[in-house]
PLY file of the C-alpha trace (Angstrom):
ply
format ascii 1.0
element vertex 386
property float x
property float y
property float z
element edge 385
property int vertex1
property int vertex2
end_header
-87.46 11.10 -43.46
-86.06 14.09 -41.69
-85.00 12.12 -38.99
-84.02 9.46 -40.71
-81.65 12.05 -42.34
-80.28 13.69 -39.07
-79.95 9.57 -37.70
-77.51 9.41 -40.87
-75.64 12.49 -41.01
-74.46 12.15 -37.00
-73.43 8.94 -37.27
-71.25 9.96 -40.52
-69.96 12.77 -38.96
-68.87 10.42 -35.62
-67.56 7.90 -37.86
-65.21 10.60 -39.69
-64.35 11.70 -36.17
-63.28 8.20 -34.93
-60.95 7.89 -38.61
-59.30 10.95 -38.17
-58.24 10.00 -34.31
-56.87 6.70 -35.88
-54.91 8.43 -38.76
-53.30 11.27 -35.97
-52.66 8.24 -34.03
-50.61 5.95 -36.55
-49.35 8.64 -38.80
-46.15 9.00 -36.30
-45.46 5.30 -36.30
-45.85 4.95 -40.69
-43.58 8.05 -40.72
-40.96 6.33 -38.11
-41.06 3.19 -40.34
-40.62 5.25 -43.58
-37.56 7.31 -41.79
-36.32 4.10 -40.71
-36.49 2.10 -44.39
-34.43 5.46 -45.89
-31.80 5.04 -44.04
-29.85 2.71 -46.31
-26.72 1.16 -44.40
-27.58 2.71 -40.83
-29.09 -0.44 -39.34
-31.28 0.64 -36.08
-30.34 -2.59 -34.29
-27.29 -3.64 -33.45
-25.61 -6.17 -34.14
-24.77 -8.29 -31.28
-28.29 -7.74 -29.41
-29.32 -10.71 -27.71
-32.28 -12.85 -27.75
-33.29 -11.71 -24.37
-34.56 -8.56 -25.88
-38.24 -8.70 -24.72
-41.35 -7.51 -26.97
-41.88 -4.38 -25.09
-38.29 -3.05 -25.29
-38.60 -3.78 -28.77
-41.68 -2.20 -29.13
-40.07 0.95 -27.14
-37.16 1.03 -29.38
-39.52 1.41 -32.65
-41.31 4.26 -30.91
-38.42 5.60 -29.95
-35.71 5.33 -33.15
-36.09 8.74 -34.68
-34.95 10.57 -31.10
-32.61 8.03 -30.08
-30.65 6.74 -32.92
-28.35 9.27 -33.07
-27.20 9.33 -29.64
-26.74 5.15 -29.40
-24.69 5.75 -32.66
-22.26 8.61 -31.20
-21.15 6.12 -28.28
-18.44 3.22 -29.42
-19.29 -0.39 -27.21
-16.25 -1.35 -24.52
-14.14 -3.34 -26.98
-13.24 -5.49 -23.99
-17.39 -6.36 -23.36
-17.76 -9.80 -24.60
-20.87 -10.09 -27.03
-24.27 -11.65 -25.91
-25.48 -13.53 -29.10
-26.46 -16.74 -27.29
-23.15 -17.12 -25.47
-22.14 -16.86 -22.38
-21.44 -13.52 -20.04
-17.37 -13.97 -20.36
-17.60 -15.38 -23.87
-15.21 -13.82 -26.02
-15.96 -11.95 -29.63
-15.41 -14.67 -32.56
-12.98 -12.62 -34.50
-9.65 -12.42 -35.33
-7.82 -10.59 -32.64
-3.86 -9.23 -32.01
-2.60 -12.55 -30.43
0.71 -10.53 -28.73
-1.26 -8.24 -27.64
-3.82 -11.08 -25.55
-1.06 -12.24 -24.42
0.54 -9.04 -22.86
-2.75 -8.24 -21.12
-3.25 -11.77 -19.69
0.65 -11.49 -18.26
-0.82 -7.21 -17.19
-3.62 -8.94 -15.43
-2.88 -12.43 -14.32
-1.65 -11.00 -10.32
-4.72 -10.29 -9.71
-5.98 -13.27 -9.55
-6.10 -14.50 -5.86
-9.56 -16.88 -5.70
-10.09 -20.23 -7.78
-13.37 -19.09 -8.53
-12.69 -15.32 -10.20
-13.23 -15.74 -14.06
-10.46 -15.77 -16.08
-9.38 -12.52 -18.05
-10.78 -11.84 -21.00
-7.76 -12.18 -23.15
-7.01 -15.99 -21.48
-10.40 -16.79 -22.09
-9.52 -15.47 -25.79
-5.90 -17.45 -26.22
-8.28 -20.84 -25.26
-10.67 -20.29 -27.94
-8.15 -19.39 -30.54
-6.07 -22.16 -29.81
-9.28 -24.56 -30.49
-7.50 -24.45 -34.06
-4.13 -25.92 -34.83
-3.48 -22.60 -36.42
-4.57 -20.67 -33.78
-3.00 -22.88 -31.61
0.77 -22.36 -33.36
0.41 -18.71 -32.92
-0.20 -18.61 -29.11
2.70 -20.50 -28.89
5.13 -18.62 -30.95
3.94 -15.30 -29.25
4.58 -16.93 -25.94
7.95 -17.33 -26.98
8.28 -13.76 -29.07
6.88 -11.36 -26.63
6.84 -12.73 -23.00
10.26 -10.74 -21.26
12.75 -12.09 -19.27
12.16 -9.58 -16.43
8.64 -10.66 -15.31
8.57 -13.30 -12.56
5.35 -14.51 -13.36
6.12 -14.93 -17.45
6.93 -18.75 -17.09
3.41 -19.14 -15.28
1.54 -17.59 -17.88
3.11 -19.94 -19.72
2.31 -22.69 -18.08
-1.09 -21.72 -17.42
-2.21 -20.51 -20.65
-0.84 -23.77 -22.36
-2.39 -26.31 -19.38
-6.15 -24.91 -20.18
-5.82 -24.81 -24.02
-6.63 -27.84 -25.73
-4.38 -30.97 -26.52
-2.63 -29.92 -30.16
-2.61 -32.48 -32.48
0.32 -34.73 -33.95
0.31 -32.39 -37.22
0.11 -29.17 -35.01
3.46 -30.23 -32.90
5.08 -31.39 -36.09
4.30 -28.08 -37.39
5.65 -26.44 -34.50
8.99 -28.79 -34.20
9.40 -27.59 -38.16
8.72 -23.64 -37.23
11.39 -23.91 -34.41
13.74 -25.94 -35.89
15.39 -26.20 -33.06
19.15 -27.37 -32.82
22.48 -27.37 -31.15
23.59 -24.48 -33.47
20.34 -22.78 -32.58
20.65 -22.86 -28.70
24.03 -20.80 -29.72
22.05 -17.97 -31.43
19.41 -17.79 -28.71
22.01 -17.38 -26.40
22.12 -13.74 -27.88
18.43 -13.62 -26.91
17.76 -14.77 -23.28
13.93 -14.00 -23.05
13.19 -16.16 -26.29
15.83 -19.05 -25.30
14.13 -18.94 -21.73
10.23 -18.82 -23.17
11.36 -21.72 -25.47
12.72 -24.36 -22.83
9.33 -23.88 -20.92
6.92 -23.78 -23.42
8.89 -27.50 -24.24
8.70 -28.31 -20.96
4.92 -27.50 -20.45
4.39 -29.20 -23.27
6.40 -32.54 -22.17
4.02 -32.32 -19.21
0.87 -31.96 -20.81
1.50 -34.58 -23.56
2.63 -38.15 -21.54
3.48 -40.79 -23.65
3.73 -41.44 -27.21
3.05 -37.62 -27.87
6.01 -37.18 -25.71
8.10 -38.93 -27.25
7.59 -37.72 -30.80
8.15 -34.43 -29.32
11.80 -35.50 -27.81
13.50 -35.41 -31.26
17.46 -35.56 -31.64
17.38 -31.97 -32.20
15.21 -30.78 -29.21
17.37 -32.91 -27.19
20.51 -31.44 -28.20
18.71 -27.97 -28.14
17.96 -28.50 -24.40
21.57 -29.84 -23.59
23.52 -27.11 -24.81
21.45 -24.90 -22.98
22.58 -26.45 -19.84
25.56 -25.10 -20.82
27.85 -22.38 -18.72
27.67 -19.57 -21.81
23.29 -20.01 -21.29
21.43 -17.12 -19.15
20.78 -18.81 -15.86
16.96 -18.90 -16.13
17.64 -20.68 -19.43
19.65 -23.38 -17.89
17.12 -23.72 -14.84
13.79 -23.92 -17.06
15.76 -26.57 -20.16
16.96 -28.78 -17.06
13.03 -28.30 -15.61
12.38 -28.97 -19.29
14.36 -32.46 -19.26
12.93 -33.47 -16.06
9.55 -33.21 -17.71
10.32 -35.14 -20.54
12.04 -37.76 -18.37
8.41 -38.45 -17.05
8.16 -40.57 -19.87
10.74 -43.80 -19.31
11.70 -44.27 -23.29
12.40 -40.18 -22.52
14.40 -40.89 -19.44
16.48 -43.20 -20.93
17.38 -41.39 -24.02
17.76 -38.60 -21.95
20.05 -40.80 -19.31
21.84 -42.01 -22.46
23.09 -38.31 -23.30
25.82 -38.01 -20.38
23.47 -35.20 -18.82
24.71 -36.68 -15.36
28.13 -35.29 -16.57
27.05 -32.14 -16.75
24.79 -31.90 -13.64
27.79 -33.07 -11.35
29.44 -29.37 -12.11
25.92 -27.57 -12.06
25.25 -29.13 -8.56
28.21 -27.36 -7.12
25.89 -24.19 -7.28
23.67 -25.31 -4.76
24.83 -22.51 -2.43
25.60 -20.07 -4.77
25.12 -16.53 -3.15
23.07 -15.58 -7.11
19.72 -17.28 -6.45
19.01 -17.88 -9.72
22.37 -20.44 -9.99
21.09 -21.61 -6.58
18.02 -22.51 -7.98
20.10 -24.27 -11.08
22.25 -26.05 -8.65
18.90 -27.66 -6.96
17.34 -28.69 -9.51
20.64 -30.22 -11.03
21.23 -31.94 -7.49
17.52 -33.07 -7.43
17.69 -34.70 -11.20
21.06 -36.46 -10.04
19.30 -38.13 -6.86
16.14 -39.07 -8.65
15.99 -39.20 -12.46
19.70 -39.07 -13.98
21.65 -41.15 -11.40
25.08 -42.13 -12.42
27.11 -44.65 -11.49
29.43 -44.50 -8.10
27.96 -41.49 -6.93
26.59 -41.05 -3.68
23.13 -40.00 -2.91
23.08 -36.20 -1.48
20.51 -37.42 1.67
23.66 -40.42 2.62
25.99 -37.13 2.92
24.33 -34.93 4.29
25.21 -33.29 7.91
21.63 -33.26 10.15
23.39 -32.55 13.20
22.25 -29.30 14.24
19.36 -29.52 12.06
16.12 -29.90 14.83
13.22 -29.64 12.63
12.60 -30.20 9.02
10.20 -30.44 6.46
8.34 -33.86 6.43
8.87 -36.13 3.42
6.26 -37.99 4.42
3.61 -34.85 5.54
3.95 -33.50 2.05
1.64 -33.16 -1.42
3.12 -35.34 -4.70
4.78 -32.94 -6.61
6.90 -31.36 -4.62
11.07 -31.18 -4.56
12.70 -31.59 -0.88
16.07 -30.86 -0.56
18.24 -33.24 1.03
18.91 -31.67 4.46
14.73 -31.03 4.48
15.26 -27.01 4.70
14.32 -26.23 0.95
11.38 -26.76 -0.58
10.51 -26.07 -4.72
7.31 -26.52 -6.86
7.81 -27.19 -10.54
4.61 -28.65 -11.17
1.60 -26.43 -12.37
-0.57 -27.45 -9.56
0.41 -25.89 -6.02
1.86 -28.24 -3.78
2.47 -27.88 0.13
4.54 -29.31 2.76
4.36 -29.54 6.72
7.49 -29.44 9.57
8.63 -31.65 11.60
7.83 -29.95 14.80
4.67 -29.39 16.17
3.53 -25.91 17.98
0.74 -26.78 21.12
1.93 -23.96 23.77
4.03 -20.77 24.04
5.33 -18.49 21.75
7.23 -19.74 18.51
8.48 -17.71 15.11
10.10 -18.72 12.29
12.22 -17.29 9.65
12.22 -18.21 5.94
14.64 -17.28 2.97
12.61 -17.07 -0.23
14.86 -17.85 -3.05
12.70 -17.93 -6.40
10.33 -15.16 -8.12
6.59 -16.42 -8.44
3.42 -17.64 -6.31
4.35 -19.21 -2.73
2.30 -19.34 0.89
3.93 -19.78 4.08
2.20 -19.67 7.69
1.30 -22.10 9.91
-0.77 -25.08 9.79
-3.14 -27.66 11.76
-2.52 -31.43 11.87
-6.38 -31.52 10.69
-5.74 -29.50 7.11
-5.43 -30.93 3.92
-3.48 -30.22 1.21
-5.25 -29.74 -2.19
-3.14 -29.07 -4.87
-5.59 -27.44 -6.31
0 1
1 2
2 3
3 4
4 5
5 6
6 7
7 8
8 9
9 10
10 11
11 12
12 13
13 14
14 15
15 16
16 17
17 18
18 19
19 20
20 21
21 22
22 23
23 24
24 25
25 26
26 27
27 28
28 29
29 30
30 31
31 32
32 33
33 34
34 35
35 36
36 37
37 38
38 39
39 40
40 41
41 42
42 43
43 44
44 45
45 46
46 47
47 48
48 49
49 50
50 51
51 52
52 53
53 54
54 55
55 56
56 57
57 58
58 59
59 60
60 61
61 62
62 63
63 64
64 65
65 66
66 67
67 68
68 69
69 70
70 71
71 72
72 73
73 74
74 75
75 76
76 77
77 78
78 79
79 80
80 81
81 82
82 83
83 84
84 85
85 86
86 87
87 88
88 89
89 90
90 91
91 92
92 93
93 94
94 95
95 96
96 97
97 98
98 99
99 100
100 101
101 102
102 103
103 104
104 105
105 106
106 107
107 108
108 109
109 110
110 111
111 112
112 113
113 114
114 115
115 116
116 117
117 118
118 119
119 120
120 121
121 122
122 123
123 124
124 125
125 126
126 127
127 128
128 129
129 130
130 131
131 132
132 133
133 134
134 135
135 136
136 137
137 138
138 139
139 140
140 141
141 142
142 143
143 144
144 145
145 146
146 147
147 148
148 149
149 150
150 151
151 152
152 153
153 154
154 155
155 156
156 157
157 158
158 159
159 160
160 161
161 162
162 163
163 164
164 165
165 166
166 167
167 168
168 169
169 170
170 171
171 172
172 173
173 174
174 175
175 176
176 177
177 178
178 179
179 180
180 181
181 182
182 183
183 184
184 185
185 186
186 187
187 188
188 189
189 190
190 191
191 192
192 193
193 194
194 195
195 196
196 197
197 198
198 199
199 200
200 201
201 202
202 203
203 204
204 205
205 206
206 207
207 208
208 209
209 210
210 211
211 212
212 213
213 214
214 215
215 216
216 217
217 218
218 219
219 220
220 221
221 222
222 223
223 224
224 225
225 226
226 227
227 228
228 229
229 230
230 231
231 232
232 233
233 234
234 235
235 236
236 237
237 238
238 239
239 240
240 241
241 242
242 243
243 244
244 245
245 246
246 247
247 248
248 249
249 250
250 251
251 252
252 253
253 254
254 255
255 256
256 257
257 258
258 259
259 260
260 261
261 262
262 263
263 264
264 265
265 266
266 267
267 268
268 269
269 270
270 271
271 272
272 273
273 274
274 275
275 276
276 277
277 278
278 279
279 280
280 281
281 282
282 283
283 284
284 285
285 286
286 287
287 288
288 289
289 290
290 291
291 292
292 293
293 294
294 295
295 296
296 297
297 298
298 299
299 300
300 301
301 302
302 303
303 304
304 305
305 306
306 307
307 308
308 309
309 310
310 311
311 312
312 313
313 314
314 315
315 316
316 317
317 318
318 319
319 320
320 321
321 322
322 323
323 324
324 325
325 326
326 327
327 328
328 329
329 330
330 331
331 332
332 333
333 334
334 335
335 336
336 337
337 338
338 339
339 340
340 341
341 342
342 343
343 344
344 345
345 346
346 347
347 348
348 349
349 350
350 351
351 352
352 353
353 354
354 355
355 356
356 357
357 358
358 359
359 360
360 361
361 362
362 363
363 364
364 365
365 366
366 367
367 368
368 369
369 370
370 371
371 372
372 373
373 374
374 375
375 376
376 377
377 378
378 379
379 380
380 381
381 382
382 383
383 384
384 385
C-alpha cells in the first residue's frame, strides 16, 4: 500500500508539473487575444493586406501585436503605393480621387517616359480606370480642358494619350459632353479671352474625331462644333488654337460625310490666307501655314487652284525626304524638306540620298515643341509606328 501510495503521489505531483508548464506557456497568447478583443475600433490588420500573407507571418504577427502595434500605427502608407487586395502591382486604389490633380502629375511625369515597356504613371493608370464610367469619363475630359496650360509643349500629348488608352465613351456620354460644352460661334469668341482652354478644347475634339470613325464621328460634328472650330481658324484666335481646330478639322474630315460638310463650309477660303504663313519667321504661324497648305492639297481642295508640289522650285534642292520611303501618317511638305506628325502613333521618314563612304553631316531646323528623333538610318530598318 505504501508504495502504491508513493506510485500515486509522484505521478500527481509530475502531472501538476506538466499543467503548470502549459498554463506559463499559453497564458501570454490568451492575454494577447484578450488585449487584442479590447481594443474596440483599432483593427490589428490592415486593411489592404493581401492574400499572399502566409500562415507563419500571420502566426508571427499574433505573437507579436502587443509590441508592434503601436509602431505600424505611427507610420502613414505611401499614398502613391497602389493596394494589393488581389490586384495587380500598378493597380490603382478604387476610390474617389482629385481628378485635376491626376492629371497635373501625369503631365509632371509623362517626360520621363523614354521605353515602350516602362509602366505607366500611377495617376494615367488612375484617369483609365476612372474613365471606365461615363461619369468618370466626362470629368477627365473637362479637367483636360480646365487645367492643362498653354505653356507646356507636351500638354496636347497628354491629351492625346490619356484619351487614346481610355475607353470608347458612349453615345449618351458624348451627348453629355456636346451639352456641357455647348460649344458655338459666340463661344469660340469668349474663349478667345482664354487661350489654354480654347487650345485644350480643339484637341480634345480632335482626339476624339480620331478615336471615334464613323457614325460616332459624325454625331460628334454638330452645326455648332463646326462653327466652333471655324471661327477659331480665325486671325483674332491664339495661334496654337488655330493650328490644333484646323488639326481638329482634318481629323474629322477622316470621315467622308465629315469631309464634305466640312468642304461645304468655304474652309478652303480661309486656308488660302492661312497658307501664306508657311514661312512665317513665328513658328507657331509656320506651323499654321503647313498644315493649312497641307489640308488645301489633300482634303479641302478648291476649285482652280494649283497643287503646291506643280509650283514648287526643286532646282537646287539635291536630296529630299522620300514620299515613297516613309510610314502612313506622316505630312511631307511639298518641296520634301519638312516633315510633321499629327497622328498619335510616331511616324518616320527616310532621304533621298544614301551615305556608303566618307564623311557627311547634316543640319536640321526643328520648328514644333514635342517628341521627335533624328539620326541616321540603314536601308535594312523598319519603321514601326509604334
Amino acid at each position: 500500500m505504501i508504495v502504491v501510495a508513493l506510485v500515486v503521489f509522484y505521478a500527481s505531483r509530475s502531472l501538476f508539473q506538466g499543467l503548470l508548464l502549459t498554463l506559463e506557456h499559453h497564458i501570454p497568447h490568451l492575454l494577447g487575444a484578450l488585449g487584442a478583443s479590447n481594443m474596440g475600433n483599432s483593427c490589428v490588420c490592415r486593411d489592404d493586406s493581401g492574400a499572399e500573407d502566409n500562415v507563419e507571418s500571420r502566426s508571427r504577427q499574433t505573437e507579436n501585436s502587443r509590441a508592434h502595434i503601436p509602431e505600424a500605427r505611427s507610420h502613414s502608407r505611401d499614398p502613391v503605393r497602389p493596394p494589393r487586395r488581389g490586384r495587380g502591382p500598378h493597380e490603382p486604389r478604387r476610390k474617389k480621387q482629385n481628378v485635376d490633380g491626376l492629371v497635373l502629375d501625369t503631365l509632371a511625369v509623362i517626360r520621363t517616359l523614354v521605353d515602350n515597356d516602362q509602366e505607366p504613371p500611377y495617376s494615367m493608370i488612375t484617369l483609365h480606370e476612372m474613365a471606365e464610367t461615363d461619369e468618370g469619363w466626362l470629368e477627365v475630359v473637362q479637367s483636360l480642358i480646365r487645367v492643362i496650360p498653354l505653356e507646356d509643349p507636351l500638354g496636347p500629348a497628354v491629351i492625346t494619350l490619356l484619351l487614346d488608352e481610355c475607353p470608347l465613351p458612349t453615345k449618351d456620354a458624348l451627348q453629355k459632353l456636346t451639352e456641357i460644352l455647348n460649344l458655338s460661334g459666340a463661344a469660340a469668341c469668349q474663349d478667345a479671352c482664354h487661350p489654354a482652354k480654347h487650345r485644350n478644347t480643339t484637341a480634345v475634339l480632335g482626339c476624339l474625331a480620331e478615336k471615334l470613325a464613323g457614325p460616332a464621328s459624325i454625331g460628334l460634328l454638330s452645326p455648332g462644333i463646326l462653327e466652333y472650330l471655324l471661327h477659331s481658324l480665325n486671325f483674332q484666335s491664339h495661334p496654337t488654337v488655330m493650328l490644333f481646330a484646323l488639326i481638329a478639322l482634318e481629323k474629322f474630315a477622316q470621315t467622308s460625310e465629315n469631309k464634305m460638310t466640312v468642304s461645304e463650309s468655304c474652309i478652303s477660303d480661309q486656308l488660302i490666307l492661312l497658307e501664306k504663313w508657311t514661312d512665317n519667321p513665328d513658328y507657331l504661324k509656320r506651323q499654321v501655314g503647313f498644315c493649312a497648305q497641307w489640308s488645301l492639297d489633300n482634303l479641302f481642295l478648291k476649285e482652280g487652284r494649283q497643287f503646291t508640289y506643280e509650283k514648287v522650285d526643286l532646282t537646287n534642292i539635291r536630296a529630299m525626304l522620300n514620299s515613297n520611303d516613309v510610314s502612313e501618317y506622316l505630312k511631307i511638305s511639298p518641296h520634301g524638306l519638312e516633315a510633321r506628325c499629327d497622328a498619335s502613333s510616331f511616324e518616320s521618314v527616310r532621304c533621298t540620298f544614301c551615305v556608303d563612304s566618307g564623311v557627311w553631316y547634316y543640319e536640321v531646323t526643328v520648328i514644333t515643341s514635342g517628341v521627335m528623333q533624328i539620326g541616321w538610318a540603314t536601308k535594312d530598318s523598319k519603321f514601326l509606328n509604334h
